[in-house]
CHARMM internal coordinates of N, CA and C (Angstrom, degrees):
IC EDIT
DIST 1 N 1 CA 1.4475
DIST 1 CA 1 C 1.5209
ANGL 1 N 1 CA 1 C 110.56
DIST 1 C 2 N 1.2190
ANGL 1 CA 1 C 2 N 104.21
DIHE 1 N 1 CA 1 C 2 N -30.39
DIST 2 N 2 CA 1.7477
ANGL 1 C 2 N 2 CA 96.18
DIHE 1 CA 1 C 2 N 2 CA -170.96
DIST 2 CA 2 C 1.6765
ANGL 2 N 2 CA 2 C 98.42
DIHE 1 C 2 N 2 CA 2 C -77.66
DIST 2 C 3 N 1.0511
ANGL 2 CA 2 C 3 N 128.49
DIHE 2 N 2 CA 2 C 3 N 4.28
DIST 3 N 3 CA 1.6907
ANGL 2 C 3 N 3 CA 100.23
DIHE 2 CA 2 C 3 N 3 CA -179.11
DIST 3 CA 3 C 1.5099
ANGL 3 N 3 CA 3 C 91.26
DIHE 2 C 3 N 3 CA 3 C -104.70
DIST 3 C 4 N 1.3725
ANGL 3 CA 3 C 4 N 127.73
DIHE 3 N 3 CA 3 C 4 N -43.23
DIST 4 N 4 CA 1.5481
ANGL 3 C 4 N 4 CA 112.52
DIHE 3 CA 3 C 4 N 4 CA 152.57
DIST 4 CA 4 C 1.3845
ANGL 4 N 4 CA 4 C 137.81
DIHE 3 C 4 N 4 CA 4 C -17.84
DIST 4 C 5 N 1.7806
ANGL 4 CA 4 C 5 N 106.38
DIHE 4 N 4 CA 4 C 5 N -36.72
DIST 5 N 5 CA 1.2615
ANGL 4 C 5 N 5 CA 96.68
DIHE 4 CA 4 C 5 N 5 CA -166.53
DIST 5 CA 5 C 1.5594
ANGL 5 N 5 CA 5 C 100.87
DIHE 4 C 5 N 5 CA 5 C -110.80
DIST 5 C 6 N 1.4577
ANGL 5 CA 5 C 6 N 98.58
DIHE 5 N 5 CA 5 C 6 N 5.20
DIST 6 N 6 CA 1.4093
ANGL 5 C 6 N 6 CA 90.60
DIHE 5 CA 5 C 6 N 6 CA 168.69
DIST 6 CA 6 C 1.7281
ANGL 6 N 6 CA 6 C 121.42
DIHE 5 C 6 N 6 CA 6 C -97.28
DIST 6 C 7 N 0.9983
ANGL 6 CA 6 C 7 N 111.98
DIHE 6 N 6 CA 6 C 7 N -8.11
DIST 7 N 7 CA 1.5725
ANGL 6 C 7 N 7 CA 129.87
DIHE 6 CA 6 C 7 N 7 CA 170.98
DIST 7 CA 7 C 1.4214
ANGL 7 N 7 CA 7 C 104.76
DIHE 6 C 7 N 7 CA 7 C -88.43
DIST 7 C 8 N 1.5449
ANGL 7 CA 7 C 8 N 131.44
DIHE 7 N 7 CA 7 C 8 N -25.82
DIST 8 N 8 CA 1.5530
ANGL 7 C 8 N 8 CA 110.06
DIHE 7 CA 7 C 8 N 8 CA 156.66
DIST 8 CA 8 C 1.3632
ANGL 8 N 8 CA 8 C 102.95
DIHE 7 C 8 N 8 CA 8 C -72.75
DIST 8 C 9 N 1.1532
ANGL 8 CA 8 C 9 N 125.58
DIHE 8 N 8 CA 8 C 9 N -52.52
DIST 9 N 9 CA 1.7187
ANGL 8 C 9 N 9 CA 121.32
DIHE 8 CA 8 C 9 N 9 CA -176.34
DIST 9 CA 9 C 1.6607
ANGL 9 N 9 CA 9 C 101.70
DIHE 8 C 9 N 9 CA 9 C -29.52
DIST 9 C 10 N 1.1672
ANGL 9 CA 9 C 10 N 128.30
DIHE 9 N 9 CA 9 C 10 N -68.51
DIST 10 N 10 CA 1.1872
ANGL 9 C 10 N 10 CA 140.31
DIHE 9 CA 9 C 10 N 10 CA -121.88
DIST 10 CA 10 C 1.8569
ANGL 10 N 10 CA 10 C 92.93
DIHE 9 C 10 N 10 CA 10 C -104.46
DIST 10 C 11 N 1.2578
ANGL 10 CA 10 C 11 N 114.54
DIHE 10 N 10 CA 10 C 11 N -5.16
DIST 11 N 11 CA 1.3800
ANGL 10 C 11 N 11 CA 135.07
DIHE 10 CA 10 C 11 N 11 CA -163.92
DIST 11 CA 11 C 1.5729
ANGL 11 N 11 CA 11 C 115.26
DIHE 10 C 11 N 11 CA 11 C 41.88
DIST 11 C 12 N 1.2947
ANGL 11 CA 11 C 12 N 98.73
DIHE 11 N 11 CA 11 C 12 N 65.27
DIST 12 N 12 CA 1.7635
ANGL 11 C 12 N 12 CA 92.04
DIHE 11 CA 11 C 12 N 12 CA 165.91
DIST 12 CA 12 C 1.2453
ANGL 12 N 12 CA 12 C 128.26
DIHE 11 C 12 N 12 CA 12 C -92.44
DIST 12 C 13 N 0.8185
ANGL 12 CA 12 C 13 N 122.12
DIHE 12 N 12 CA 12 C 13 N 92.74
DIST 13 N 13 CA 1.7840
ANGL 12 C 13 N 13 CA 116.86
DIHE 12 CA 12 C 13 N 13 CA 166.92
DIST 13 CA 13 C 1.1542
ANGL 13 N 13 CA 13 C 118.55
DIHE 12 C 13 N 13 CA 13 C -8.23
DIST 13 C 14 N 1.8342
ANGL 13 CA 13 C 14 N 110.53
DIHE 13 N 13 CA 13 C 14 N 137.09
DIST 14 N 14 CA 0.8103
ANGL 13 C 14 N 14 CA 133.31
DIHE 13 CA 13 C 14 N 14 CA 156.70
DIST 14 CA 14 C 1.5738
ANGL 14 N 14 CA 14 C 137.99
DIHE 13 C 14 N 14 CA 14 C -3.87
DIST 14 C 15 N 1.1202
ANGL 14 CA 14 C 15 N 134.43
DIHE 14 N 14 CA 14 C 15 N 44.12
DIST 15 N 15 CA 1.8165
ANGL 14 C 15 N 15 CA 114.21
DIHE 14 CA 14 C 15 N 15 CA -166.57
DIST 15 CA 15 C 1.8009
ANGL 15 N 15 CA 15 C 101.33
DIHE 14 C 15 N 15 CA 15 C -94.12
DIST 15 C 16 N 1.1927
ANGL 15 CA 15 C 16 N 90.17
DIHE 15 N 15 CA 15 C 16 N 167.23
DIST 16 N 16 CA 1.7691
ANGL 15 C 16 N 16 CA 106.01
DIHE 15 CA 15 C 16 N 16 CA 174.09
DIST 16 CA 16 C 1.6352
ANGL 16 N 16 CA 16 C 108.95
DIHE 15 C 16 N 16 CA 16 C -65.81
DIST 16 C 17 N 1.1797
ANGL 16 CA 16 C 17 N 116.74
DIHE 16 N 16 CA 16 C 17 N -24.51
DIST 17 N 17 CA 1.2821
ANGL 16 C 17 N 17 CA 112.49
DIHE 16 CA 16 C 17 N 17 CA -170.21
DIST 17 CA 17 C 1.9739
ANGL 17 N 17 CA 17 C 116.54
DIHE 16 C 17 N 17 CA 17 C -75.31
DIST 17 C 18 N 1.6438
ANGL 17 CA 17 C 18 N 95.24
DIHE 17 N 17 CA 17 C 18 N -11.19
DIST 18 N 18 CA 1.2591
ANGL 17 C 18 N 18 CA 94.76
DIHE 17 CA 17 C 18 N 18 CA -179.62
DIST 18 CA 18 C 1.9612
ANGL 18 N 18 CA 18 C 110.44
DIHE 17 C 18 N 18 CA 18 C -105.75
DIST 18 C 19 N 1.2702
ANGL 18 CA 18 C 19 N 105.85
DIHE 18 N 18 CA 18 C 19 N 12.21
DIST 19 N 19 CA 1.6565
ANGL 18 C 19 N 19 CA 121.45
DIHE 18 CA 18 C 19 N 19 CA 157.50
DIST 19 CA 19 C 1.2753
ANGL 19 N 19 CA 19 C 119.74
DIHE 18 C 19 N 19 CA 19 C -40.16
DIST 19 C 20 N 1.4878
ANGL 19 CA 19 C 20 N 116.89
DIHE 19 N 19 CA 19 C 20 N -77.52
DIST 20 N 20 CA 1.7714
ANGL 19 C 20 N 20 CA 113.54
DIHE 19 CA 19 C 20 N 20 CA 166.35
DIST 20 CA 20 C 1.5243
ANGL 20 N 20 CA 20 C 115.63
DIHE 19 C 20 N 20 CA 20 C -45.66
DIST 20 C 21 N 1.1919
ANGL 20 CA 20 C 21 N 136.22
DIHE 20 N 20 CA 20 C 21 N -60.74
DIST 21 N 21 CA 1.4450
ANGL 20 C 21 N 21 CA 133.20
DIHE 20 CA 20 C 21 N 21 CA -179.52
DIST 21 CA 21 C 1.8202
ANGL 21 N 21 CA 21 C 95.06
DIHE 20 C 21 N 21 CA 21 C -45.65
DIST 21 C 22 N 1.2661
ANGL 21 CA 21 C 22 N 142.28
DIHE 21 N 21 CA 21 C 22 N -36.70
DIST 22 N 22 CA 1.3006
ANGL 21 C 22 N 22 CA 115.42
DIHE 21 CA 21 C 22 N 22 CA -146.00
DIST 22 CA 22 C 1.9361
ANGL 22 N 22 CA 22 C 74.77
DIHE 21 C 22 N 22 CA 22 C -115.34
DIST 22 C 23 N 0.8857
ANGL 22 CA 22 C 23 N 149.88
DIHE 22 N 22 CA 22 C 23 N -21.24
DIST 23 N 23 CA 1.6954
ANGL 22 C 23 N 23 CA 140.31
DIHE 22 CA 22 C 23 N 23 CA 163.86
DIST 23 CA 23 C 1.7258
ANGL 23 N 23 CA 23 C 99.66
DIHE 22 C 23 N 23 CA 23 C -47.92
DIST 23 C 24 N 1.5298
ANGL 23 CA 23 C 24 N 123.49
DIHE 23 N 23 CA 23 C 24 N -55.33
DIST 24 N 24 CA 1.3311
ANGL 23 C 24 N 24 CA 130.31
DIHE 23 CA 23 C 24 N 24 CA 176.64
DIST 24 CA 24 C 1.4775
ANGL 24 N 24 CA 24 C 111.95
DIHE 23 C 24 N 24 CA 24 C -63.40
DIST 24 C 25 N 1.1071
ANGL 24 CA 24 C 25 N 100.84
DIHE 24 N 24 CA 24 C 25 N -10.72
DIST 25 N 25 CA 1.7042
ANGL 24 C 25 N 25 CA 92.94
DIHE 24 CA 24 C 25 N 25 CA -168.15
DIST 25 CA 25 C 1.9018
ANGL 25 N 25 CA 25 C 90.54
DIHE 24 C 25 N 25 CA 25 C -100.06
DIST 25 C 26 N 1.2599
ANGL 25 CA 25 C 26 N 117.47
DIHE 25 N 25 CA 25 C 26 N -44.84
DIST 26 N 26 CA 1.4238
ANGL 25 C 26 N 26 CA 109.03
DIHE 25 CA 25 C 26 N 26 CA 174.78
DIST 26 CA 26 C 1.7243
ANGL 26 N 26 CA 26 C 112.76
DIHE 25 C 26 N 26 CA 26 C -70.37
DIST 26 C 27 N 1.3760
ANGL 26 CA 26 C 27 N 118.05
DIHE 26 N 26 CA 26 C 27 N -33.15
DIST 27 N 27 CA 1.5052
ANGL 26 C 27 N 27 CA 104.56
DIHE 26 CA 26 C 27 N 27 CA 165.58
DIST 27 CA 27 C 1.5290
ANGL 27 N 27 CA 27 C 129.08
DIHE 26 C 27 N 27 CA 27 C -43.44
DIST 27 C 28 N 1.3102
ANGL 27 CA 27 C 28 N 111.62
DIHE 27 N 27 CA 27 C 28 N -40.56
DIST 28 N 28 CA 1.2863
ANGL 27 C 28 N 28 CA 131.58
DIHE 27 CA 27 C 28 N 28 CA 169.49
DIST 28 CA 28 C 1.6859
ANGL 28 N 28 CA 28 C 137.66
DIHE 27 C 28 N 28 CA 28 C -34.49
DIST 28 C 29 N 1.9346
ANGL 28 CA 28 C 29 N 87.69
DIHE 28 N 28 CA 28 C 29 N -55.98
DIST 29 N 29 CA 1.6735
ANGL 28 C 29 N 29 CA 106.24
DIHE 28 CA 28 C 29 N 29 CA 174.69
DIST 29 CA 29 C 0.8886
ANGL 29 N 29 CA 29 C 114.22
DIHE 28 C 29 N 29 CA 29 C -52.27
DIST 29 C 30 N 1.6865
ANGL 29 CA 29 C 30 N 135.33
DIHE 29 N 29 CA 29 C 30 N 138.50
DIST 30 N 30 CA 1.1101
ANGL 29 C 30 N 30 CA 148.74
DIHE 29 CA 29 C 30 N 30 CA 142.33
DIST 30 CA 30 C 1.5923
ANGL 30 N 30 CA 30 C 113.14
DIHE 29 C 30 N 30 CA 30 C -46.67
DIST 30 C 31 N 1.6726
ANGL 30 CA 30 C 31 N 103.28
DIHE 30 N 30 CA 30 C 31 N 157.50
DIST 31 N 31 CA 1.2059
ANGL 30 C 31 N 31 CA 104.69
DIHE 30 CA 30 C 31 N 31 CA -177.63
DIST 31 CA 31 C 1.4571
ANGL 31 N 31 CA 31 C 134.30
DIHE 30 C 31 N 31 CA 31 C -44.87
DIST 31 C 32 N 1.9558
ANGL 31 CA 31 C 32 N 113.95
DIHE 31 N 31 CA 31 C 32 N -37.91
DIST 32 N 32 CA 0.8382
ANGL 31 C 32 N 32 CA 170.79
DIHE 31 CA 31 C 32 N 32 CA -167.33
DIST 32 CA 32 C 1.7389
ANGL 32 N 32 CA 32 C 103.54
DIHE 31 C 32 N 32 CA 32 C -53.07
DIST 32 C 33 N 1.4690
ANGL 32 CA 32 C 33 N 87.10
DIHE 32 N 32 CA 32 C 33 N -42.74
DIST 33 N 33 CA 1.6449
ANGL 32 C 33 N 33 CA 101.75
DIHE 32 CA 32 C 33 N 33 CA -153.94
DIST 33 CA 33 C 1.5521
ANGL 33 N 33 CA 33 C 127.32
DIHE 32 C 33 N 33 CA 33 C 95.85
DIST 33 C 34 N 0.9961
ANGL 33 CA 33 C 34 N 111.12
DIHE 33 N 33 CA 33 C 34 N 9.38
DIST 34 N 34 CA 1.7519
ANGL 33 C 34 N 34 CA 120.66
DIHE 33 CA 33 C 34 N 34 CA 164.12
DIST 34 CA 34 C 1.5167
ANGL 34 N 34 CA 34 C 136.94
DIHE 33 C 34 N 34 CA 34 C -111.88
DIST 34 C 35 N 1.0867
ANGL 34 CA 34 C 35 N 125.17
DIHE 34 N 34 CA 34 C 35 N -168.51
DIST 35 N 35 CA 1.6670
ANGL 34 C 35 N 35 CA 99.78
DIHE 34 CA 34 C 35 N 35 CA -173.14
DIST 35 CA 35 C 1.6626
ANGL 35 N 35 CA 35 C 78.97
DIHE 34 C 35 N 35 CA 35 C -163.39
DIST 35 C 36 N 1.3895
ANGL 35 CA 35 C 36 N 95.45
DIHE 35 N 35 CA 35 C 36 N 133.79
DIST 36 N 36 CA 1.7521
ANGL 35 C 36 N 36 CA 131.85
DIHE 35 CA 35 C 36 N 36 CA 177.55
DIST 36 CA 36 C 1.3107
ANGL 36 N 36 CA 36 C 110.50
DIHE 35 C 36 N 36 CA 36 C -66.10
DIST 36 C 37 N 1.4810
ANGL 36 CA 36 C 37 N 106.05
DIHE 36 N 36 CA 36 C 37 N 133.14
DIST 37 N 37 CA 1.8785
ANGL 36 C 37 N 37 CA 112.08
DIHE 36 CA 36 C 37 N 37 CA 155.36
DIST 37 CA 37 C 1.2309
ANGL 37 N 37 CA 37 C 86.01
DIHE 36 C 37 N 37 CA 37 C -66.75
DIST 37 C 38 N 2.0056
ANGL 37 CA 37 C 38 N 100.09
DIHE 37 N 37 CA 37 C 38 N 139.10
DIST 38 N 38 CA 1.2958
ANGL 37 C 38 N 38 CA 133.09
DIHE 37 CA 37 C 38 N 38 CA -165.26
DIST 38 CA 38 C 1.9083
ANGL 38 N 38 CA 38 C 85.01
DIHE 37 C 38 N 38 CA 38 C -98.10
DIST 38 C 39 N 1.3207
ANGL 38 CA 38 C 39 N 122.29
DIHE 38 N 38 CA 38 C 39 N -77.97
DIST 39 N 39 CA 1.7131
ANGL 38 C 39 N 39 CA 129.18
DIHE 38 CA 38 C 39 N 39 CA -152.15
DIST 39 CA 39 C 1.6927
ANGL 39 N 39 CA 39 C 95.58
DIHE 38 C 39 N 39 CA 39 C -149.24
DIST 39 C 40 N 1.4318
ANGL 39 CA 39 C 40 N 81.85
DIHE 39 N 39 CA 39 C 40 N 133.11
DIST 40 N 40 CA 1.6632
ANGL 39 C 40 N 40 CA 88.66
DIHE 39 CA 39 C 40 N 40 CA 171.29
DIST 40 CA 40 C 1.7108
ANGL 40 N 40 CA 40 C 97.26
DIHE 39 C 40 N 40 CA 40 C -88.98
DIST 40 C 41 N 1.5038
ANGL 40 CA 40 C 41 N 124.57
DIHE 40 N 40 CA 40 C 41 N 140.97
DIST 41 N 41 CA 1.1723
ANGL 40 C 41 N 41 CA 142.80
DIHE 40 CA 40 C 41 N 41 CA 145.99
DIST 41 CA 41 C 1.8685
ANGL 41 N 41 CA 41 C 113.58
DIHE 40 C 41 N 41 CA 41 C -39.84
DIST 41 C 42 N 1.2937
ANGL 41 CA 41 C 42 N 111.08
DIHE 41 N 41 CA 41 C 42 N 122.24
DIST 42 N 42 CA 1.3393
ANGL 41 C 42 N 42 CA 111.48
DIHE 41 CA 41 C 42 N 42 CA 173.68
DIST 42 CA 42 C 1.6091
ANGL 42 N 42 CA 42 C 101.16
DIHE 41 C 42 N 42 CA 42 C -66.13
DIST 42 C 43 N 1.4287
ANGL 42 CA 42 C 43 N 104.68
DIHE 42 N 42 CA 42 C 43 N 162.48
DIST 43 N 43 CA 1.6589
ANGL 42 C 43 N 43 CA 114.68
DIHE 42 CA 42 C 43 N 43 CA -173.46
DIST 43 CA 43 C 1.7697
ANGL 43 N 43 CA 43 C 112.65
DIHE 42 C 43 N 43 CA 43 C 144.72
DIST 43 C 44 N 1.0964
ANGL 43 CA 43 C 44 N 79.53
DIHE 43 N 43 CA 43 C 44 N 163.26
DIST 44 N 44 CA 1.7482
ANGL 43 C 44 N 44 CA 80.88
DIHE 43 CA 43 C 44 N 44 CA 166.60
DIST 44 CA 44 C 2.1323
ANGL 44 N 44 CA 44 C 102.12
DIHE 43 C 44 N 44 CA 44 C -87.04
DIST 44 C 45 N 2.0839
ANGL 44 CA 44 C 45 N 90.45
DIHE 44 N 44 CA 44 C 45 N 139.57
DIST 45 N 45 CA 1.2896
ANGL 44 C 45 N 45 CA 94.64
DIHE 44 CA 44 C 45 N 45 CA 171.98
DIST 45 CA 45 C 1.3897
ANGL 45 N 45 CA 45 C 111.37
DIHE 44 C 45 N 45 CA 45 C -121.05
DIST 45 C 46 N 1.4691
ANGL 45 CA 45 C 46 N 100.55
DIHE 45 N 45 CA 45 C 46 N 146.48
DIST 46 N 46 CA 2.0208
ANGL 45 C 46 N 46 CA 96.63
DIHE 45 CA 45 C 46 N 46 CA 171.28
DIST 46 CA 46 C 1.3078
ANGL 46 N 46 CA 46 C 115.13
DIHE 45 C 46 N 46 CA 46 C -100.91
DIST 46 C 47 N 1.2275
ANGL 46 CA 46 C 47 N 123.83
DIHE 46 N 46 CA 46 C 47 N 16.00
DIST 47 N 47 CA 1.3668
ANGL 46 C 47 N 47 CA 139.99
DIHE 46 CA 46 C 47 N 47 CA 167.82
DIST 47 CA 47 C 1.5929
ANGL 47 N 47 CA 47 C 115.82
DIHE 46 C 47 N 47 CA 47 C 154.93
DIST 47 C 48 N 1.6576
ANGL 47 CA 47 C 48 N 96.73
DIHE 47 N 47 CA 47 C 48 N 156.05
DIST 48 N 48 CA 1.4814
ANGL 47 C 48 N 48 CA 106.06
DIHE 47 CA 47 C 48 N 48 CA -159.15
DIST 48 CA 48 C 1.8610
ANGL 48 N 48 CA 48 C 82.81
DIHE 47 C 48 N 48 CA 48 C -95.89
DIST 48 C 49 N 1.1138
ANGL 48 CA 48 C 49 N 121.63
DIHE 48 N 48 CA 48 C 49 N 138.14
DIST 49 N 49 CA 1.6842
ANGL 48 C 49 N 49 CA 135.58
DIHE 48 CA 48 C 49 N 49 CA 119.22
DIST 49 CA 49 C 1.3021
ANGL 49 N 49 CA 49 C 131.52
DIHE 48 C 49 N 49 CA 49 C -6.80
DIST 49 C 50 N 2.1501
ANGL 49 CA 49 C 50 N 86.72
DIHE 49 N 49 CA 49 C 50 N -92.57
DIST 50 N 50 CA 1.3820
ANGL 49 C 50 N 50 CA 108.87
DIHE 49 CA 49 C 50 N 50 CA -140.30
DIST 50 CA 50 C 1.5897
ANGL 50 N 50 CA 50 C 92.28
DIHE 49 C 50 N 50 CA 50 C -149.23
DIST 50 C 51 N 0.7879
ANGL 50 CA 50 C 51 N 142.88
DIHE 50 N 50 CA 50 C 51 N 125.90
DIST 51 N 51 CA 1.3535
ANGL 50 C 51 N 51 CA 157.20
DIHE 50 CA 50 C 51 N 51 CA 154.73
DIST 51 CA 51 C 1.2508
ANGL 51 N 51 CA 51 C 128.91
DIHE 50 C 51 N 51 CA 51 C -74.58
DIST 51 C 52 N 1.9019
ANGL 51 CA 51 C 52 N 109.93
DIHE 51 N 51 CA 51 C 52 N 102.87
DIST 52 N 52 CA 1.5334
ANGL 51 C 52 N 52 CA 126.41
DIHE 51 CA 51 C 52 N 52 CA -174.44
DIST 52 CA 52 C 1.4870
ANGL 52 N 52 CA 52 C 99.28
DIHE 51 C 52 N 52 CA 52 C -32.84
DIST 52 C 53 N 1.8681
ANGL 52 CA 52 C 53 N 79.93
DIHE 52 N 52 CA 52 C 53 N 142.04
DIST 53 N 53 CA 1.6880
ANGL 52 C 53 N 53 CA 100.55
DIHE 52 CA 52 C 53 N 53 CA 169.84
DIST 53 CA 53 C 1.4036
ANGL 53 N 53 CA 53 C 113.72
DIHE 52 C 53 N 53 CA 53 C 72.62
DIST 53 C 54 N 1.4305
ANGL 53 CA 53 C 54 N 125.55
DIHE 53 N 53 CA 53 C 54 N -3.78
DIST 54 N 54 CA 1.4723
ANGL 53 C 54 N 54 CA 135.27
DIHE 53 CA 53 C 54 N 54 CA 170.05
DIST 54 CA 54 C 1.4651
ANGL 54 N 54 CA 54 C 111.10
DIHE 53 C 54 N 54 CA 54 C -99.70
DIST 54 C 55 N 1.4927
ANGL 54 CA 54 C 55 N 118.69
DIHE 54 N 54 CA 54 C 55 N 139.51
DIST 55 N 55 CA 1.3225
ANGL 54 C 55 N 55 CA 125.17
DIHE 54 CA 54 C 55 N 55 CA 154.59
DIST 55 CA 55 C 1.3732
ANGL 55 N 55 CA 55 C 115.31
DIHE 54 C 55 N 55 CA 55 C -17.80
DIST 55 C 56 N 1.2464
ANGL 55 CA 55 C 56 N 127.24
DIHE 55 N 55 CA 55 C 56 N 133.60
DIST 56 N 56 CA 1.7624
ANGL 55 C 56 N 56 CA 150.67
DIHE 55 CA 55 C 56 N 56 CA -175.69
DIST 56 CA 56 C 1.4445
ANGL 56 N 56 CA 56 C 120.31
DIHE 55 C 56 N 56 CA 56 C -111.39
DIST 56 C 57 N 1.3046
ANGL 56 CA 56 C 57 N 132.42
DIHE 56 N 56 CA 56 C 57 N 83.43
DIST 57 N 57 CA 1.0386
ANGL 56 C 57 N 57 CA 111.73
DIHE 56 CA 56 C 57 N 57 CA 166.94
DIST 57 CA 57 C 1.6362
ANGL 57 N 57 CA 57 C 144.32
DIHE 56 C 57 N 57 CA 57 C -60.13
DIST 57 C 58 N 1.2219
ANGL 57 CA 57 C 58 N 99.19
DIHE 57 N 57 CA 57 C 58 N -21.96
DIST 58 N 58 CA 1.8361
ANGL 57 C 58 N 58 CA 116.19
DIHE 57 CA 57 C 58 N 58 CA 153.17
DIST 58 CA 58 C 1.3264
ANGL 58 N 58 CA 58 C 130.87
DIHE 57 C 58 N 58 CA 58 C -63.84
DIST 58 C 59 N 1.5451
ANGL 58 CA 58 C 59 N 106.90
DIHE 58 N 58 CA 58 C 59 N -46.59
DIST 59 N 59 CA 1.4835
ANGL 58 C 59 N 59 CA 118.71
DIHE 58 CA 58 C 59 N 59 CA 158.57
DIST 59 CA 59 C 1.5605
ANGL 59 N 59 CA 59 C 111.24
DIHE 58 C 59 N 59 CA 59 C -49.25
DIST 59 C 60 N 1.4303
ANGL 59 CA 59 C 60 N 108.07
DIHE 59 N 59 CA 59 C 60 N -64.33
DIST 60 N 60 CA 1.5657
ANGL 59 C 60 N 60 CA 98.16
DIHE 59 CA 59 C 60 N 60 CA -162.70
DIST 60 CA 60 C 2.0362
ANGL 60 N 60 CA 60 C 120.45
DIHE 59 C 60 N 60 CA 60 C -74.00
DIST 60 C 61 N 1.0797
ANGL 60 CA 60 C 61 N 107.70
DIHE 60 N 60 CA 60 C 61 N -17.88
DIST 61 N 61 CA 1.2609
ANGL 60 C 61 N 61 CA 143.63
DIHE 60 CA 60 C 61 N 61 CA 162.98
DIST 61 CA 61 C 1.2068
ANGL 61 N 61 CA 61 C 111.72
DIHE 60 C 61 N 61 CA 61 C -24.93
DIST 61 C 62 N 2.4141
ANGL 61 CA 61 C 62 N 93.02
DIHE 61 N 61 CA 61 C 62 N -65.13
DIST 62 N 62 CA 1.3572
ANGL 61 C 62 N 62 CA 96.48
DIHE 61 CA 61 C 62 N 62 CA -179.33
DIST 62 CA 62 C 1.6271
ANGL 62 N 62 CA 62 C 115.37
DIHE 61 C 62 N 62 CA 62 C -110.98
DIST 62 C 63 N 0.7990
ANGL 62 CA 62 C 63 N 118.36
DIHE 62 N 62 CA 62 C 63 N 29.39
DIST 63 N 63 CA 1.6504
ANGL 62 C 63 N 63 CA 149.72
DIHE 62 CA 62 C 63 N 63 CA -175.33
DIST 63 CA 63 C 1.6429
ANGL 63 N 63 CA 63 C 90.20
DIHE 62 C 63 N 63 CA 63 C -94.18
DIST 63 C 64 N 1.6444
ANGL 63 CA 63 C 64 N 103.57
DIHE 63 N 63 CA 63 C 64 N -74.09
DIST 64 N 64 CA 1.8706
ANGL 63 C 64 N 64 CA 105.54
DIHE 63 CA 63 C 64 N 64 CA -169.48
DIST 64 CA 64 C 2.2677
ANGL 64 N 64 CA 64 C 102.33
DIHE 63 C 64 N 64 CA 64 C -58.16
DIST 64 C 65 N 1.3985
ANGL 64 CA 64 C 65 N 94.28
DIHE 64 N 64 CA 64 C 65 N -28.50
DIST 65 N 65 CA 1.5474
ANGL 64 C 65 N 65 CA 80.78
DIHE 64 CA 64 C 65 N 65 CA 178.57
DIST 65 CA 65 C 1.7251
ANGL 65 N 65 CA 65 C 126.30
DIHE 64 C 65 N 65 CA 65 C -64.35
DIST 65 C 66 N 1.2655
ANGL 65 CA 65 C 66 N 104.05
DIHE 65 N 65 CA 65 C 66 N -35.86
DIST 66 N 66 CA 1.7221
ANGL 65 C 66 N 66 CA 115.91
DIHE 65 CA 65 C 66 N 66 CA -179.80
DIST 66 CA 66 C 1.3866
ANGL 66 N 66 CA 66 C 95.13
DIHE 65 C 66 N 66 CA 66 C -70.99
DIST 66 C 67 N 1.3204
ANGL 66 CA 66 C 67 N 125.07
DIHE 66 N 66 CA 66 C 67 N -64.41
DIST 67 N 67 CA 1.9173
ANGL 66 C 67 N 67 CA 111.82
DIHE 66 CA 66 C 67 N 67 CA 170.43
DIST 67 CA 67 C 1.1307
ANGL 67 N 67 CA 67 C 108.87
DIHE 66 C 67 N 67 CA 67 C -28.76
DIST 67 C 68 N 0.9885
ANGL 67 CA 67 C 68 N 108.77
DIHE 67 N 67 CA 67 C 68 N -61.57
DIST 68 N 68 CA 1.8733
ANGL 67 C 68 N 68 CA 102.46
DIHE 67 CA 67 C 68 N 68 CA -164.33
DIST 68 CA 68 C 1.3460
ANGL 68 N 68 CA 68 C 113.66
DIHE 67 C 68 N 68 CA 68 C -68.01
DIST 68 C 69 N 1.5697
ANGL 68 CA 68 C 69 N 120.42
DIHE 68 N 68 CA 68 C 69 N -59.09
DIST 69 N 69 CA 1.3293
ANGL 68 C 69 N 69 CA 106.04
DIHE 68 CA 68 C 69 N 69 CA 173.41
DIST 69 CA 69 C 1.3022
ANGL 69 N 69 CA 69 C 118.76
DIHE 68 C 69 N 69 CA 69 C -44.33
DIST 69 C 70 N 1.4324
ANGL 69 CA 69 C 70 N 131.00
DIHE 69 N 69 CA 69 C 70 N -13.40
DIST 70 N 70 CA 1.7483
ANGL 69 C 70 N 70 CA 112.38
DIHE 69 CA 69 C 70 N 70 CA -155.65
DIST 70 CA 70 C 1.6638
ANGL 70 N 70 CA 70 C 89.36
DIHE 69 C 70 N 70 CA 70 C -132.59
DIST 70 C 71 N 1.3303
ANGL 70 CA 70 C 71 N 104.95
DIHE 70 N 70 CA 70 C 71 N 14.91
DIST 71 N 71 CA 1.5426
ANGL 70 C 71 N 71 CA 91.18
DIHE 70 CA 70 C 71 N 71 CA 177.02
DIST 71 CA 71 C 1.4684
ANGL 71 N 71 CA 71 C 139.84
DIHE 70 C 71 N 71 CA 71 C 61.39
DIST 71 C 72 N 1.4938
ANGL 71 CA 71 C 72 N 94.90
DIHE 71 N 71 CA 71 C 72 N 28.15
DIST 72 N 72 CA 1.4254
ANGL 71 C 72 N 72 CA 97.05
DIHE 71 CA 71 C 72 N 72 CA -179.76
DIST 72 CA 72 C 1.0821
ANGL 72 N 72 CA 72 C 121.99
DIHE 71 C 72 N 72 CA 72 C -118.75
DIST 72 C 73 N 1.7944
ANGL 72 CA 72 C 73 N 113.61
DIHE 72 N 72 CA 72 C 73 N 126.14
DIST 73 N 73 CA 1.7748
ANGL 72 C 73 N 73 CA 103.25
DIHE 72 CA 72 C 73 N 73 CA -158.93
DIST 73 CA 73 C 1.6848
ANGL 73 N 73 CA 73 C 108.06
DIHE 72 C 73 N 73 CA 73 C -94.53
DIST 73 C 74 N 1.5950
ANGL 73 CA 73 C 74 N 89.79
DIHE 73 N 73 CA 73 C 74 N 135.06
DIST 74 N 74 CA 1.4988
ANGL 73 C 74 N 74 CA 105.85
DIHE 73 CA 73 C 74 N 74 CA -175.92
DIST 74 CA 74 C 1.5046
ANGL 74 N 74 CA 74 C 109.48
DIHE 73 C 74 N 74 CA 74 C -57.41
END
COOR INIT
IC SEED 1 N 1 CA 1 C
IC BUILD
């Protein structure tokens, strides 16, 4: 998702090549309409967020932004 959401950032047009990334990105959503922290990164933390395998509000945030920029209805 993040290179998705950096090509709406950055406004790139549309190509076919970014089709599979956004099929995976709608496989993903919960019923709900949101999309889960996948794995926390090992490391030292100074505080937790979001708790794997739970609804994301950052995730889905930038999940609803690549839909929107690219026009694709959830």
């Amino acid at each position: 998702m993040s290179a998705l959401d950096y090509f709406q950032y950055a406004k790139v047009l549309w190509d076919e090549r970014m089709q599979h990334a956004i099929d995976i990105l709608l496989k993903k959503r919960n019923k709900n309409g949101t999309w889960n922290v996948q794995e926390k990164h090992p490391g030292q933390i100074h505080f937790d967020m979001e708790k794997a395998g739970k609804p994301s509000r950052w995730n889905t945030l930038r999940a609803m932004r690549v839909l929107k920029c690219y026009e694709v209805d959830p």
